[in-house]
C-alpha positions in Angstrom: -227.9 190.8 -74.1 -227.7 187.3 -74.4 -227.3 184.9 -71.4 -224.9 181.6 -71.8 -224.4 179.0 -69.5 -221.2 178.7 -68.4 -220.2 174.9 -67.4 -216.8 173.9 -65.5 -215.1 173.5 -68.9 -215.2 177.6 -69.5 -214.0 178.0 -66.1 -210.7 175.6 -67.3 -210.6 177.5 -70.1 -210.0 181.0 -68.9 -207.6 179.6 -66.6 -205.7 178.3 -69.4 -203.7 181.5 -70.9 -204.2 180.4 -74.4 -207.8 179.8 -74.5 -208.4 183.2 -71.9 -208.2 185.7 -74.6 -210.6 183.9 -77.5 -212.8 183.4 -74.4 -212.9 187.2 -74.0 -213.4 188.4 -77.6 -216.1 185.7 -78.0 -218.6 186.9 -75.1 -218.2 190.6 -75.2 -221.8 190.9 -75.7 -222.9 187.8 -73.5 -224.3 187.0 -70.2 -223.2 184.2 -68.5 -225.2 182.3 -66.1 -223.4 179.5 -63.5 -224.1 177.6 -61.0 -222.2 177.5 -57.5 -221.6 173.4 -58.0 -219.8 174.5 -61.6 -217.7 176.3 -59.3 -217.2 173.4 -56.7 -216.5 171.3 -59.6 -213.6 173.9 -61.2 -211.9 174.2 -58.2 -211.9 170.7 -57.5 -210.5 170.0 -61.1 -208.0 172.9 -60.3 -206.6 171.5 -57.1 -204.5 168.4 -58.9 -202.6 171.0 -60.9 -200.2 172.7 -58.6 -200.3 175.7 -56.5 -200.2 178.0 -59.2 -203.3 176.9 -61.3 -205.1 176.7 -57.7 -204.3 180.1 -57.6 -205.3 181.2 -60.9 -208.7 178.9 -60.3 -209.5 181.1 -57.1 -209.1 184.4 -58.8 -211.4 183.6 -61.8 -213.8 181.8 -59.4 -213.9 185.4 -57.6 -214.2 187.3 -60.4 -217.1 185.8 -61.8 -218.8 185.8 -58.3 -218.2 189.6 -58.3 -218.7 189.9 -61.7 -221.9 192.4 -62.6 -221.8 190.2 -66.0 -221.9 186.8 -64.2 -225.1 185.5 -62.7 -223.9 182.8 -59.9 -226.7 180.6 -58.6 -226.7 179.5 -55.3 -227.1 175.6 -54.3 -230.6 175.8 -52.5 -231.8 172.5 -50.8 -234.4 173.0 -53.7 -232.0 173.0 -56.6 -230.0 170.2 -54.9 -233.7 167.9 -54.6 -234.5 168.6 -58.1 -230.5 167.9 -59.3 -230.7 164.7 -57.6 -234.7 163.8 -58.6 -233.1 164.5 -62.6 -229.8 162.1 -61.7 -232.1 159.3 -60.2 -234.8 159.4 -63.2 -232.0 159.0 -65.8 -230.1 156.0 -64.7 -229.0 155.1 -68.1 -227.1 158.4 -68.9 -223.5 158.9 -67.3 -224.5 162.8 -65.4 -223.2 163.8 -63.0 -225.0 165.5 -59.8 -223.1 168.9 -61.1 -224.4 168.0 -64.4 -228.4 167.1 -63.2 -228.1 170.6 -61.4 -227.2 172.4 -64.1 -229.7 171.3 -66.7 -232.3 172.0 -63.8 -230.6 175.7 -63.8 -230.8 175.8 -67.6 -234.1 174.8 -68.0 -235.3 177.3 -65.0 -233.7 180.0 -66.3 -235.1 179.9 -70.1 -231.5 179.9 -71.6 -230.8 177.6 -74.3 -226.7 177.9 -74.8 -224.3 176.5 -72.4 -221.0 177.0 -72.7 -219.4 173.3 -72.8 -217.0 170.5 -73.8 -219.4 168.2 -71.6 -220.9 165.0 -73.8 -224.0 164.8 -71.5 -225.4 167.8 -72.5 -225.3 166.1 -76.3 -228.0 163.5 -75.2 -231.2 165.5 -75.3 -232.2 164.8 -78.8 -234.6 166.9 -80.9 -234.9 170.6 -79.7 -231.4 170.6 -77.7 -230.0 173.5 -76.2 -226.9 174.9 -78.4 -223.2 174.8 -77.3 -220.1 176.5 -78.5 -217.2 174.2 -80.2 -214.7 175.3 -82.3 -211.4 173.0 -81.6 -210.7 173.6 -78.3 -212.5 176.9 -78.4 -216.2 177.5 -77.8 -217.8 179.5 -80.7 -219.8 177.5 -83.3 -223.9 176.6 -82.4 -224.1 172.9 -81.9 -226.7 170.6 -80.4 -226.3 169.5 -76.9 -229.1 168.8 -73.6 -232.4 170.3 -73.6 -234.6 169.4 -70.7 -209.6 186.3 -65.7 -211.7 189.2 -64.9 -215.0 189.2 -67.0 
């Protein structure tokens, strides 16, 4: 089975009714791999958009963290140094600590997809992990960084 990172943007997504079911038929046969600051970083997003997207934000945040199918990393102090040490040695891109954290998780984990509408993972240059886009949908191999129920 093949393991995808999943980045906030695919947490929006299955919130969103419309993009929920592509979402489903797309991964069938996928992993997904996130990261407990993805999950910060959804629910903050979700919090400006009324009490019933809040809602709908906490139950797919559950799900995935009891998801068999979803692997959720914890924030270790580790993870959090080695975010930060990746944020402060690439002052001229616009990341994100969420962002630095999650291309430390990527890169740790040996996947090479991520699952996102993200522009920072696009500045990796020659050998870049692959992300899904199809119009608002993610299903079509692009480059991008290199170093609900479900």
């Amino acid at each position: 089975m093949t393991a995808i990172f999943a980045d906030t943007f695919y947490g929006v997504a299955l919130t969103n009714v419309r993009d929920s079911a592509q979402f489903s038929r797309s991964l069938s046969s996928a992993s997904l791999v996130t990261t407990e600051p993805v999950l910060i970083e959804y629910l903050d997003y979700s919090a400006a958009w009324g009490p019933e997207f809040r809602l709908m934000a906490s139950a797919s945040a559950n799900s995935m963290v009891s998801s068999s199918s979803v692997k959720v990393l914890p924030l270790t102090a580790e993870l959090f140094e080695a975010g930060v040490d990746l944020y402060a040695a690439r002052p001229d891109k616009g990341y994100s600590l969420t962002d630095c954290t999650s291309m430390v998780a990527m890169r740790r984990q040996g996947l090479s997809q991520a699952l996102t509408n993200d522009q920072h993972f696009d500045q990796g240059g020659p050998g870049a992990l692959s992300r899904f886009v199809e119009g608002d949908f993610l299903t079509v191999p692009r480059p991008c960084f290199r170093n609900g129920k479900f």
